[in-house]
N, C-alpha and C positions, 0 to 999 in steps of 0.2 A: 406191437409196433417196434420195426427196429429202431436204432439210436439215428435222429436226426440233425444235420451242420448246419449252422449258421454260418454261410459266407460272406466273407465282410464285402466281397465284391460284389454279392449277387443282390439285385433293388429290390426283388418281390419273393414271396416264397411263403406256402399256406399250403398247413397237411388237418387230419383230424387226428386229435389225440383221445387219449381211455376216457370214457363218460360221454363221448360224445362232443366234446369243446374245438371250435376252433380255432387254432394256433395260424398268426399270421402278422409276418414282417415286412416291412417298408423301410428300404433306405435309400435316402433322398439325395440328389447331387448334390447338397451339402455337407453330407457324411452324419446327418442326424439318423437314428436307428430307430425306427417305432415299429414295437410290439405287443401282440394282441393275444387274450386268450377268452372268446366267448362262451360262458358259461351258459348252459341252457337254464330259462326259469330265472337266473338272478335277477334282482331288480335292485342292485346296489353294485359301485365299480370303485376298484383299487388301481389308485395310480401313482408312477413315480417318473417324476425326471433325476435322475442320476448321471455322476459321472466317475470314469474308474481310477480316482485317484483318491488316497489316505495316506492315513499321516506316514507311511512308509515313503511315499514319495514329498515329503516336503526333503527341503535341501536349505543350507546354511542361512540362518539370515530371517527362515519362512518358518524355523519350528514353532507349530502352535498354531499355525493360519489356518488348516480344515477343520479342526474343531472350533474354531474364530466365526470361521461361515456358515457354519450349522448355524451359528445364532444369527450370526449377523442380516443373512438374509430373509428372516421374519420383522427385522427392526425397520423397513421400508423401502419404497421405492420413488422412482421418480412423481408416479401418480396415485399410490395406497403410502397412507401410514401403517406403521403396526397394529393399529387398532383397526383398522379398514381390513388388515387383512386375517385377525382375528374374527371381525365381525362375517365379512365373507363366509367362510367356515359355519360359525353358528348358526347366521341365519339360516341356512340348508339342512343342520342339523348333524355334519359333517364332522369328523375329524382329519387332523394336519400333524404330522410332525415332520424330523428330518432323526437321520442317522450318518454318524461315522465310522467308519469302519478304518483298519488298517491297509484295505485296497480298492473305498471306491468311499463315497460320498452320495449320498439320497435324500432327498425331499419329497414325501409321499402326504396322502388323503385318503378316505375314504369316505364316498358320498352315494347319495343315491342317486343310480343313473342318468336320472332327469337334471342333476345337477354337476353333469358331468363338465359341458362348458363352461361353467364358472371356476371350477376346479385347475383345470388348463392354462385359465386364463389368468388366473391368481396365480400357481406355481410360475409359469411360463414369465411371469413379469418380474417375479420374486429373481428368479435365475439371471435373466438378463438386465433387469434393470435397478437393481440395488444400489441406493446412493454410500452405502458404509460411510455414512456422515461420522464427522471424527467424533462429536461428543456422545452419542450409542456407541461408538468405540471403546471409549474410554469406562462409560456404565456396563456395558457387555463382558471387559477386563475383569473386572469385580467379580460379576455373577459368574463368569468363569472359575475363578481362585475362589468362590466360595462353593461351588462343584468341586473344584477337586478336594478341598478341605473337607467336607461331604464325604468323599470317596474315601479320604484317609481316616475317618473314624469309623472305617469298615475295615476290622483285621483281616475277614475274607478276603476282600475287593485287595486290600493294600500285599495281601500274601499271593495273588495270582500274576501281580503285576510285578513283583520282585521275581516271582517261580519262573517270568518271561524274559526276563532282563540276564537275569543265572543263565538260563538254558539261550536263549538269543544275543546277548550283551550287545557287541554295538553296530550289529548288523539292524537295519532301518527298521524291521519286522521287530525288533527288541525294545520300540519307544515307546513310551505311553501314547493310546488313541486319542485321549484330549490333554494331552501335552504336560509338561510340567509347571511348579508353579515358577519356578528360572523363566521354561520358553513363553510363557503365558505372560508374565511381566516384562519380559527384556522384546518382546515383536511388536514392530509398530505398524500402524496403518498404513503405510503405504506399501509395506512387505507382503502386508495380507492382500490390499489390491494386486500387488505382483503378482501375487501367488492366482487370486480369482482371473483376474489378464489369459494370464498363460494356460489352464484348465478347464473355463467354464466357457468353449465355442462350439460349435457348431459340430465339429468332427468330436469332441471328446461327450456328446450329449446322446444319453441312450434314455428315450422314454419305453414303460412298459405299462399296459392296463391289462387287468383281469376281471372277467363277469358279467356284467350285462353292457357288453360293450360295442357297436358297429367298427371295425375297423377303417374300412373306409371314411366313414363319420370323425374316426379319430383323427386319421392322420390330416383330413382339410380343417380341424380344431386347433390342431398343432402347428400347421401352417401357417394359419392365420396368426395365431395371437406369438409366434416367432415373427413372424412378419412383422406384426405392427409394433412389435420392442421395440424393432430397428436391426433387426436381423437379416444381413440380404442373405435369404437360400439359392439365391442364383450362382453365390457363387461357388465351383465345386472342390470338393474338397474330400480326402479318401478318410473313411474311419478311422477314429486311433488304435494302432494295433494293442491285438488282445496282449496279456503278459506271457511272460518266456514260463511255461510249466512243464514242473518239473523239480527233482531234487537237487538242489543245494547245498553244499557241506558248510554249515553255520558251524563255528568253532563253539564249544562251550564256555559259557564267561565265568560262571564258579559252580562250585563242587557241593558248596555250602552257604547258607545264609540263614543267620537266626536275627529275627528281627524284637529286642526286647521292648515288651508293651506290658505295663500293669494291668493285665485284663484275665477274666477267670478261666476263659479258652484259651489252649493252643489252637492253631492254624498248621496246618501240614501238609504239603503240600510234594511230592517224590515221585520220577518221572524224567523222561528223557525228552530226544526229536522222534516226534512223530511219521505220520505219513499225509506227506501233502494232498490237495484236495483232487487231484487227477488220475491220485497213484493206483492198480489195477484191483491191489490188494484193499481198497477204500470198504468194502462188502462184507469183508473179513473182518476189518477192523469194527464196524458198526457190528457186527456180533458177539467180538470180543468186549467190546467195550459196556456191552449189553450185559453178557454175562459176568462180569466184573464187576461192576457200578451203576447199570444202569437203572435199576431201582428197585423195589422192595424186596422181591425175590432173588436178588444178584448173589455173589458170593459175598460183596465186601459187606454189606447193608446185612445180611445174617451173622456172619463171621464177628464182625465187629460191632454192631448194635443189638442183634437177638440176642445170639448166644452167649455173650459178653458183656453188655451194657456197658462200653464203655467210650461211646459217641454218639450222639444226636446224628450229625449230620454223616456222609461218606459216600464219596464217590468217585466214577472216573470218568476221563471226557480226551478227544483227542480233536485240538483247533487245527483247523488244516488252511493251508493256505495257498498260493499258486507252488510256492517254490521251496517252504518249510513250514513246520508245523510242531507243536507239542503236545504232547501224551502226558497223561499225569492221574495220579491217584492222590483221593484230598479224603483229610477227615478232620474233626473239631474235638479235641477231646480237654480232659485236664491236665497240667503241667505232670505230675505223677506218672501219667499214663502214656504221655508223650513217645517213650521210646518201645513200650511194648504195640501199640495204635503203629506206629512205624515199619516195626518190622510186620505186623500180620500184614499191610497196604502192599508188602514189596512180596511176601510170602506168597501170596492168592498169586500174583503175576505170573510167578516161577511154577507154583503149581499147574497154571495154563503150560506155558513153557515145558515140561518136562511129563508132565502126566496127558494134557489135550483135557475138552470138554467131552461130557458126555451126551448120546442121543436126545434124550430128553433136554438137556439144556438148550440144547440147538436146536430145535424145536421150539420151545418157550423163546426164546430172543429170535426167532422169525415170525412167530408169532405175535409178538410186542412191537416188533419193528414194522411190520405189516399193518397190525392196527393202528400205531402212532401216524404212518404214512398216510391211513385212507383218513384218517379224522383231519390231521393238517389238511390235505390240500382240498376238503369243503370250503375252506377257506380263501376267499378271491386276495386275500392280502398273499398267503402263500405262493397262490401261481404267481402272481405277479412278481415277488420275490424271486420265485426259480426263473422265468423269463430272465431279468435283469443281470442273475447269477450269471446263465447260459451264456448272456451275451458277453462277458466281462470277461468271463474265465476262458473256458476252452472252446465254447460256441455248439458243443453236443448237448443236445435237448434227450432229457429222457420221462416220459409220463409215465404216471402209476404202474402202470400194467410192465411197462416194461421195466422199469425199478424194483416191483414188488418179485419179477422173474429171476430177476438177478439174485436178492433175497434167496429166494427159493432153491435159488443153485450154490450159493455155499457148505462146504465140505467143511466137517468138526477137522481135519489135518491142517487145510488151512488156516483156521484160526490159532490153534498150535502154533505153527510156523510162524506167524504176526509176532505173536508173545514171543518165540524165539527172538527175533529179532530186533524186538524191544528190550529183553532182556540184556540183551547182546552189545547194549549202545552204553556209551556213558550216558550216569547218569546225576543229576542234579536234587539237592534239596534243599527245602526253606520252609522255615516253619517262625511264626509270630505269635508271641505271647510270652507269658511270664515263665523263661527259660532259657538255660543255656547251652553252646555248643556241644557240653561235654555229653548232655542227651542222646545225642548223637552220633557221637565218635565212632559206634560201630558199622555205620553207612557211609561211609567215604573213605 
C-alpha cells in the first residue's frame, strides 16, 4: 500500500491496510477527528482521546499545567468521583491511564469490546467535564514533587534530562515533560484551568480506537456522550493545524555537564541533534541506531559489555520530534572506567562514519527491525498509538507492509552518511556519578 494523507479538511476517508484491518476517519463539523482501525478477530479495543499539545507548548505563567492534567483529570467530574471512575474501569476488567508527552497529551484504556461504551463515556466526561477542585489540586501538587523526587533518585532518568537540557537549553523541546519542582510549586489553579480552557475543545480533540471496533458505532458513541458533557458539535470549527515539521537550528546549550552524585555508577550520556521525526533519512537512522545500540548483538553492547566487561547497560536511541531531535549514546559503567566507556561510545560512531556497516549487519538490523514491527503492531494499543501519531504529526499513514518496504530498501551507504552527519554536528556530554570534569577533558 502506498503512503496514505490525512486531510484535515476532508470529513470521511477509509482504505484497507496490511492484515486485513480497516482504517477509517471521521471529522466532524466540529473539528473533532475520530479514527478507527478494525482489527479482524479482536475482541478487545484501545482507545484514546488526545490532544496535540505538551509541555513544549506551555507558555509563562502555565509551566507545569500538562503534566497537572494528566492527573488532575482522573480526580473527578461534575458526575464521577475518582473512585467512580476507578471503579468504571475495574468493573469491566479494563485498564486506563493517561500520558504526556513533549507534543500532545492522551488519555487512553483498554477494554473489552463490549465494553467499549462505557469506556467513551468515562474518558469523554473526564476530558470535558473535570471540576479541578482546588483542594485535589493542592494533594495532586504533592504527588506531583513526590514523582519527580522519584525521578531524581534515578541517575539514568536525572542524566537523560540534563543530556536534553545541554543539547536543547532553552528552546521549549529542552523542558522537562512533567515540569520542575520550581514550575510544579510556583503554578496555580487557575493557570492550569487556563491552560485546560484554551487546549481541551473541540477542534484540538483527536480520538483514535484500534481492534474490535465498528467505526460507525464509534463515532455516534462519541457524539453522544460529547454531547451530553455539554459540548455543542453543531458548532463548526476547522481542526488544529498539525505542527510546522521539519528541521530547526536549536543552538546547543553546553558542551559539558558532570552531575556529582555519591553513587557506584557513572551515567553517560554523548551525543548531538538528531533527526527529526519526518526527516527522509528516518530509515537509515533506525538501522544505524540498530547496529550501534540496538541490542545484544549491536556494536556498542559487544564492544563494551562482552569483550570488555566494562558496563552493564549501553546503548543508543535517537528521540525525534516534529522540528528537533536527539541522538545519543549511553552506558553505566564505574567512575574509573568512565573516560575509557566514553571514548569506545564516540569510537563505534566514527567507525560507522568512515568505515560504513557491513552486508551482514544490514541485514541483521532489517531483520530485528522487521521482527520488532510485526510483533508491536499485534498489538491494538500500537495501532491506536500510530493512528493518533499520524494524525498529530504530518497526517501520512504508513502500515506494516509498507513500513517493512521501506526497511527493505535501505542501503549500508546511507546509513554511513547518517553517522557522517552526526558525527559532523556539535556535540554534547554529561555524565552523573561519583566524578569529575577532568574525566573528560578530552571530549570537548
Amino acid at each position: 500500500m502506498a503512503e496514505i494523507f490525512f486531510p484535515l479538511d476532508r470529513a470521511e476517508l477509509e482504505f484497507t491496510a496490511s492484515g486485513g484491518s480497516t482504517v477509517r476517519r471521521t471529522v466532524l463539523p466540529s473539528g473533532v477527528r475520530i479514527l478507527s482501525e478494525a482489527m479482524p478477530g479482536a475482541q478487545s479495543v484501545s482507545i484514546s482521546f488526545s490532544v496535540p499539545v505538551g509541555s513544549r507548548d506551555e507558555t509563562g505563567g502555565h509551566f507545569g499545567s500538562t503534566h497537572f492534567l494528566e492527573h488532575l483529570l482522573f480526580k473527578g467530574t461534575t458526575k464521577r468521583t475518582a473512585l467512580d471512575i476507578a471503579i468504571a474501569f475495574d468493573s469491566v476488567g479494563g485498564s486506563s491511564n493517561a500520558a504526556t508527552g513533549k507534543e500532545y497529551t492522551s488519555y487512553y484504556a483498554r477494554v473489552q469490546d463490549t465494553a467499549l461504551p462505557l469506556a467513551i463515556d468515562v474518558i469523554a466526561d473526564m476530558l470535558t467535564s473535570s471540576v479541578i477542585d482546588r483542594k485535589e489540586f493542592e494533594n495532586e501538587r504533592t504527588v506531583i514533587l513526590e514523582e519527580l523526587a522519584m525521578n531524581d533518585d534515578d541517575p539514568e532518568d536525572v542524566a537523560h534530562e540534563a543530556f536534553t537540557a545541554a543539547l536543547h537549553g532553552d528552546h521549549p523541546l529542552g523542558r522537562p515533560i512533567g515540569g520542575t519542582n520550581q514550575t510544579i510549586t510556583d503554578v496555580t489553579r487557575d493557570a492550569v484551568w487556563e491552560h485546560y480552557k484554551a487546549n481541551y475543545r473541540p477542534q484540538d480533540l483527536v480520538i483514535a480506537a484500534a481492534g474490535g471496533v465498528n467505526h460507525d458505532v464509534l463515532v455516534r458513541l462519541v457524539e453522544d456522550a460529547l454531547t451530553a458533557a455539554g459540548w455543542d458539535l453543531s458548532i463548526r470549527a476547522t481542526p488544529r493545524d498539525r505542527r510546522f515539521i521539519g528541521d530547526t537550528f536549536i543552538p546547543r546549550a553546553k558542551t559539558l555537564e558532570v552531575l556529582k552524585r555519591p553513587i557506584s555508577q557513572t551515567n553517560i550520556l554523548i551525543g548531538c541533534q538528531g533527526l527529526v521525526a519526518d526527516d527522509e533519512r528516518r530509515y537509515d537512522m533506525a538501522v544505524l541506531n540498530t547496529v550501534l545500540g540496538g541490542g545484544m548483538s549491536s556494536r556498542l553492547f559487544q564492544e563494551i559489555r562482552e569483550k570488555r566487561g566494562l558496563a552493564y547497560s549501553v546503548y543508543s536511541f535517537n528521540q525525534a520530534y516534529s522540528d528537533g531531535a536527539i541522538f545519543g549514546l549511553y552506558a553505566g559503567c564505574s567512575a574509573a572506567k568512565a573516560t575509557e566507556v566514553t571514548g569506545l561510545l564516540w569510537d563505534e560512531l566514527e567507525k560507522v562514519a568512515s568505515e560504513g556497516i557491513t552486508s551482514d549487519e544490514l541485514t541483521l538490523a532489517r531483520g530485528n527491525i522487521s521482527g520488532s514491527l510485526a510483533l508491536k503492531f499485534e498489538s491494538s494499543m500500537a495501532r491506536m498509538n500510530r493512528l493518533f501519531s499520524t494524525e498529530i504529526h504530518n497526517g501520512k499513514f504508513y502500515d506494516l507492509d509498507e513500513t517493512l518496504l521501506r526497511y527493505s530498501q535501505v542501503e549500508a551507504q546511507n546509513v554511513q552518511k547518517v553517522a557522517q552527519t552526526l558525527v559532523g554536528r556539535e556535540r554534547s556530554l554529561v555524565a552523573v556519578g561519583d566524578v569529575t570534569e577532568s574525566a573528560f577533558k578530552s571530549f570537548v
